[in-house]
C-alpha positions as CSV (number, residue, x, y, z in Angstrom):
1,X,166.0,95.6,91.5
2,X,164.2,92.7,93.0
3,X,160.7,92.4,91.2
4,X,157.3,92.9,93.5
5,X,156.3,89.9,95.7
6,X,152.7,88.6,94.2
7,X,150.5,88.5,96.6
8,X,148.3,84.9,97.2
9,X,145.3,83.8,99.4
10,X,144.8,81.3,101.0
11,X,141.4,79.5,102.0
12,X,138.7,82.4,102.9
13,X,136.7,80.1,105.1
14,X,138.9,78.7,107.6
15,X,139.9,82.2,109.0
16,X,136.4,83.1,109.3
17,X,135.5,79.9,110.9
18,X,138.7,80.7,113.4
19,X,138.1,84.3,114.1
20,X,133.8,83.3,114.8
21,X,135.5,80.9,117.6
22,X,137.0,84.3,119.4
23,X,132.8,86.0,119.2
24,X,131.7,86.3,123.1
25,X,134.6,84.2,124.0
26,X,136.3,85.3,127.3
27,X,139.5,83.6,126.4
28,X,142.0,86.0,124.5
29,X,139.6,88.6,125.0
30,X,140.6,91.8,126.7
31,X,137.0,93.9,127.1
32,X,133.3,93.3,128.1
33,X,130.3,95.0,127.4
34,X,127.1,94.9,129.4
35,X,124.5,94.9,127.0
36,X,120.9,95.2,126.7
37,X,117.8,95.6,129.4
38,X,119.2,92.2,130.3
39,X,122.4,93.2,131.2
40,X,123.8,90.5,129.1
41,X,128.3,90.2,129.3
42,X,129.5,90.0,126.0
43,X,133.2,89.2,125.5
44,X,135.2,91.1,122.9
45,X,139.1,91.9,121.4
46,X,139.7,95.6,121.2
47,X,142.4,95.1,118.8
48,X,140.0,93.8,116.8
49,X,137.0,96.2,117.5
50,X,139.2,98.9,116.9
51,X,140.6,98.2,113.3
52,X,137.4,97.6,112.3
53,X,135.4,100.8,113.5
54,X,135.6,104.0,114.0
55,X,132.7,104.4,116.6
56,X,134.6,101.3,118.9
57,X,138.0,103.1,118.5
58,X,136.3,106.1,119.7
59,X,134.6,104.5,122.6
60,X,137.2,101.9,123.8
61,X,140.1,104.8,123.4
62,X,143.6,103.5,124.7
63,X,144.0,100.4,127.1
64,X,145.3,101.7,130.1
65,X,147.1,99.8,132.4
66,X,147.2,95.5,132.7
67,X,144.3,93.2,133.0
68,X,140.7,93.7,132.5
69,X,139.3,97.6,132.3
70,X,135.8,98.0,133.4
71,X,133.1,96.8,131.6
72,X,131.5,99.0,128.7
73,X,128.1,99.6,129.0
74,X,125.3,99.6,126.2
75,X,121.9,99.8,127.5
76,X,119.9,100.6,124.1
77,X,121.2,97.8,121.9
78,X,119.9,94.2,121.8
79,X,122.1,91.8,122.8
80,X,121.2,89.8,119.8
81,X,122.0,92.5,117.5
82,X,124.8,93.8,119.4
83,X,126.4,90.3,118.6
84,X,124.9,90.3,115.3
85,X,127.4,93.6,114.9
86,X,130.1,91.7,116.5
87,X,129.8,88.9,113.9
88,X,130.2,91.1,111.4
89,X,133.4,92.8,112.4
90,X,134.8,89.4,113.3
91,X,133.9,87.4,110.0
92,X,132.8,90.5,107.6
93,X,129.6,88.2,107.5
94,X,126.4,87.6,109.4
95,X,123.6,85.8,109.8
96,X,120.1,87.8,109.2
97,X,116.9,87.0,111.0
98,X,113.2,88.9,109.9
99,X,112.4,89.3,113.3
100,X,115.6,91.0,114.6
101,X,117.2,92.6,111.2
102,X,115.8,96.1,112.1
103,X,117.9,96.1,115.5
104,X,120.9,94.9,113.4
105,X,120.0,98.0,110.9
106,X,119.9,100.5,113.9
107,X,123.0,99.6,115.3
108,X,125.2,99.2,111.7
109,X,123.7,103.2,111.4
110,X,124.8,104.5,114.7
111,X,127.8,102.8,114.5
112,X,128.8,103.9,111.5
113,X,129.0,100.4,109.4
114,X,127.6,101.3,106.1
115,X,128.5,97.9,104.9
116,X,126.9,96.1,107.2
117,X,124.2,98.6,107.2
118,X,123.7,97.6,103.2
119,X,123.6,93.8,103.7
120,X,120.9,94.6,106.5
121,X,118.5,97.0,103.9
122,X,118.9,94.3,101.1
123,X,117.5,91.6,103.8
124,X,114.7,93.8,105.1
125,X,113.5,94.4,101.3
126,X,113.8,90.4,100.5
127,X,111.3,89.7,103.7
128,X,109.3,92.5,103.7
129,X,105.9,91.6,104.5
130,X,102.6,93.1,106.6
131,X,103.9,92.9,110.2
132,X,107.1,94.5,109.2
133,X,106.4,97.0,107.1
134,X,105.9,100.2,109.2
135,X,108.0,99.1,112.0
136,X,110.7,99.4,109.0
137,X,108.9,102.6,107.6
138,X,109.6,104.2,111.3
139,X,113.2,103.1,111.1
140,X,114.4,104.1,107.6
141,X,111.9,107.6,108.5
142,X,114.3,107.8,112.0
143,X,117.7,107.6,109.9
144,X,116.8,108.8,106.8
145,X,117.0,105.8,104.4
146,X,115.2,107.5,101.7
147,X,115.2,104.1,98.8
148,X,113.7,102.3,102.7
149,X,111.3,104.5,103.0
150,X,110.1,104.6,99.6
151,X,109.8,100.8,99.4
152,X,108.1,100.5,102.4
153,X,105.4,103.4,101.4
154,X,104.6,101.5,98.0
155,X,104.2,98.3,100.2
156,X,101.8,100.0,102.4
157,X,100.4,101.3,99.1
158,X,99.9,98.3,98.1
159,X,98.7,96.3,101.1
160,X,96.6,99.0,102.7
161,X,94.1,97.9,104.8
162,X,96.2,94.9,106.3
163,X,99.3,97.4,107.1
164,X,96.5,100.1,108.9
165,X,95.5,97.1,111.0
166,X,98.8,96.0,112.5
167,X,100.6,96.8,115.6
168,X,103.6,99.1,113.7
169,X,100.8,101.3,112.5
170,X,99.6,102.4,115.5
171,X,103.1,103.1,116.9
172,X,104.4,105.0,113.8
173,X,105.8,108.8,114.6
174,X,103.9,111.4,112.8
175,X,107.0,112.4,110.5
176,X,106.2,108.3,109.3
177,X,102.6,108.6,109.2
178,X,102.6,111.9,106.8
179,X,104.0,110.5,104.0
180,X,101.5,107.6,104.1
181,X,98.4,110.3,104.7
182,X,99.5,112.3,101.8
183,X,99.6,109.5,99.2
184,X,97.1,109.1,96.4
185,X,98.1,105.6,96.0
186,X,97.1,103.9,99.4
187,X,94.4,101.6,98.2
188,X,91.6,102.1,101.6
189,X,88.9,103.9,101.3
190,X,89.1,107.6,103.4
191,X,86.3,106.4,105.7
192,X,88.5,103.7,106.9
193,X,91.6,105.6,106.7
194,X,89.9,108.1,109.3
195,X,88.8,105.1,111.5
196,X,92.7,104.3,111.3
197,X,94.1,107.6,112.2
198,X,91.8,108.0,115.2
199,X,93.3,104.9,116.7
200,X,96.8,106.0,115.8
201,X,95.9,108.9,118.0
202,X,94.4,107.2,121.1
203,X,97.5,104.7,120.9
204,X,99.7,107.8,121.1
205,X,97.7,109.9,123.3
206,X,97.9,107.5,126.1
207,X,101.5,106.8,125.5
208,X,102.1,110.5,125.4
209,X,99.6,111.3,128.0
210,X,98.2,113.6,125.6
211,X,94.7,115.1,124.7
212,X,94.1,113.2,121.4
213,X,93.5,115.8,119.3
214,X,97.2,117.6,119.9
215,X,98.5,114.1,118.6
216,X,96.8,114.1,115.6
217,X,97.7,117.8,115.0
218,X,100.3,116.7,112.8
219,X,98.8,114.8,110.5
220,X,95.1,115.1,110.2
221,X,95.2,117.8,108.0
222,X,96.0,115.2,105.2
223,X,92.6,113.3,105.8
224,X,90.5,114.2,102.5
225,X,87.1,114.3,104.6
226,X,85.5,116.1,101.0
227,X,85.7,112.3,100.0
228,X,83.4,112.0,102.5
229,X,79.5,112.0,101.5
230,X,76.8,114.0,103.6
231,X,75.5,111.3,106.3
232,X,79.3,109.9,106.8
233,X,80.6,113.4,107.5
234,X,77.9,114.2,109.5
235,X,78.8,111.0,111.5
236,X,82.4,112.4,111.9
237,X,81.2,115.4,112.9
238,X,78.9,113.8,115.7
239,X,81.5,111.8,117.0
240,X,84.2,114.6,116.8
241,X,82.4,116.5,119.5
242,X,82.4,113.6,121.7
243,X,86.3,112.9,121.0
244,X,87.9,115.9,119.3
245,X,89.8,114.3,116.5
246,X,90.0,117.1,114.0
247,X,89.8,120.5,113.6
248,X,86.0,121.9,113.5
249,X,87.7,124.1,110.5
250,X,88.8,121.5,108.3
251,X,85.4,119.8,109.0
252,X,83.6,123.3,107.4
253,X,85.8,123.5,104.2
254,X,84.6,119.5,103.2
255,X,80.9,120.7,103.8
256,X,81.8,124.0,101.7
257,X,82.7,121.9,98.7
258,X,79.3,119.6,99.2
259,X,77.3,122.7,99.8
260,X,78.9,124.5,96.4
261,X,79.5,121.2,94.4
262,X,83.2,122.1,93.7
263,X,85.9,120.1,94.4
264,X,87.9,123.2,94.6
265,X,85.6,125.2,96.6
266,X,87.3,125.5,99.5
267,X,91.4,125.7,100.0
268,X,92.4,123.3,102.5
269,X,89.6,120.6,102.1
270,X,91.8,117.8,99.3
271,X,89.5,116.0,97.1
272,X,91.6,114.3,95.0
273,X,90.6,110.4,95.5
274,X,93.2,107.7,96.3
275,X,93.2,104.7,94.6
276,X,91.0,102.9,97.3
277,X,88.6,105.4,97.4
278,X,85.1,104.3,97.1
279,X,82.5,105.6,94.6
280,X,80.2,108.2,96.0
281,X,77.1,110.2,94.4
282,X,78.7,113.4,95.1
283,X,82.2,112.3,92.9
284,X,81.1,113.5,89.8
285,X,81.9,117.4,90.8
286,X,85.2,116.9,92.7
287,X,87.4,119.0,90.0
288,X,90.6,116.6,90.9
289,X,89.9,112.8,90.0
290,X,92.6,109.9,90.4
291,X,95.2,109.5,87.9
């Protein structure tokens, strides 16, 4: 019996420099997309496509007939991630960028490439920084990238009042914003962190079209307003009658444990301090201190 052929490779990079010639390259190619607001053409090989995904062997089905079908439309995706994607399936590598790796990351998940998917969460933890972090917190709270989502919370954690203060924050989902609310680690102070969830509401109450304080409905219930002192909640209070921001209930359990110097004096009202919290006179009786 003739023994098994051995199999040998040749040069890696000269096939992936040939096959990155075909990428939106209407010669050879037998299917375009429309892609994008912009209703970019992008040129493509089903063959190709097909073998290497499920979700494009799904959607481009069997070729029916000679010449060019119809072009496949995709709205929702960038076009610079949609050919981000492509890239990948042509060369099985691609070239990352901070300001467009979360549209690469979205499209690797609802296309099913977990690969690509990986090479994109491994980027977006490398360039992490201020302006990225809870427009990434949204996205790995959207698709349920739980090790995401946990590096992105310590990151806000760590770099508090800088995240609160950037445009992501405002335009996180309340499923994103809870775990933030609920942390004991977030160094900011509560006062501020109030101040910060107001505008979180406004921002979505006019998107929404919205009375604010349905928005905050969610989450406000995670404010520790017990943290609070006297003449700060009695600021809040004032100003929530002008703009109702929070429940006049949860407002009456913090000035139950002020008026019976328990931290535990009232179920509902948290007083366990964050690490940003600032000192206050009335501290010394909150049952629950930072650990």
């Amino acid at each position: 019996m003739e023994p098994p052929g051995l199999v040998v490779h040749g040069e890696a990079a000269p096939f992936s420099t040939a096959l990155r010639s075909l990428l939106n390259n209407p010669q050879y190619s037998d299917v375009c997309f429309v892609v994008g607001q912009e209703r970019q053409e992008v040129f493509a090989h089903r063959c190709l496509l097909a073998c290497r995904c499920n979700f494009f062997q799904r959607l481009l089905g069997p070729k029916l007939g000679p010449g060019m079908p119809s072009p496949v439309v995709l709205s929702t995706v960038p076009v610079e991630a949609f050919l981000a994607v492509l890239e990948f399936l042509y060369t099985n590598s691609v070239r990352l960028h901070r300001c467009s790796v979360l549209e690469v990351l979205t499209a690797a998940v609802e296309y099913g490439l977990e690969e690509l998917r990986e090479l994109c969460l491994e980027f977006v933890v490398k360039v992490l920084d201020v302006e990225l972090v809870c427009e990434a917190l949204q996205v790995a709270v959207t698709f349920g990238l739980g090790p995401l989502q946990d590096c992105c919370i310590a990151f806000i954690e760590a770099h508090s009042q800088e995240a609160l203060r950037t445009r992501g924050f405002l335009e996180l989902s309340a499923p994103a914003l809870l775990p933030l609310l609920r942390s004991d680690k977030l160094c900011v102070d509560e006062a501020e962190l109030v101040l910060a969830a107001r505008s979180w509401a406004r921002v979505g109450a006019a998107v929404l079209e919205r009375p604010v304080a349905e928005v905050a409905a969610p989450v406000v219930r995670e404010l520790r307003l017990a943290l609070l002192a006297p003449a700060e909640l009695s600021a809040l209070e004032e100003q929530n009658q002008r703009e109702p921001l929070i429940p006049v209930e949860q407002i009456v359990e913090a000035w139950k444990c002020h008026a019976l110097r328990r931290g535990d004096a009232a179920r509902g009202a948290p007083c366990r301090r964050r690490r940003g919290t600032l000192p206050r006179e009335h501290h010394c009786f909150l049952d629950l201190p930072f650990k």
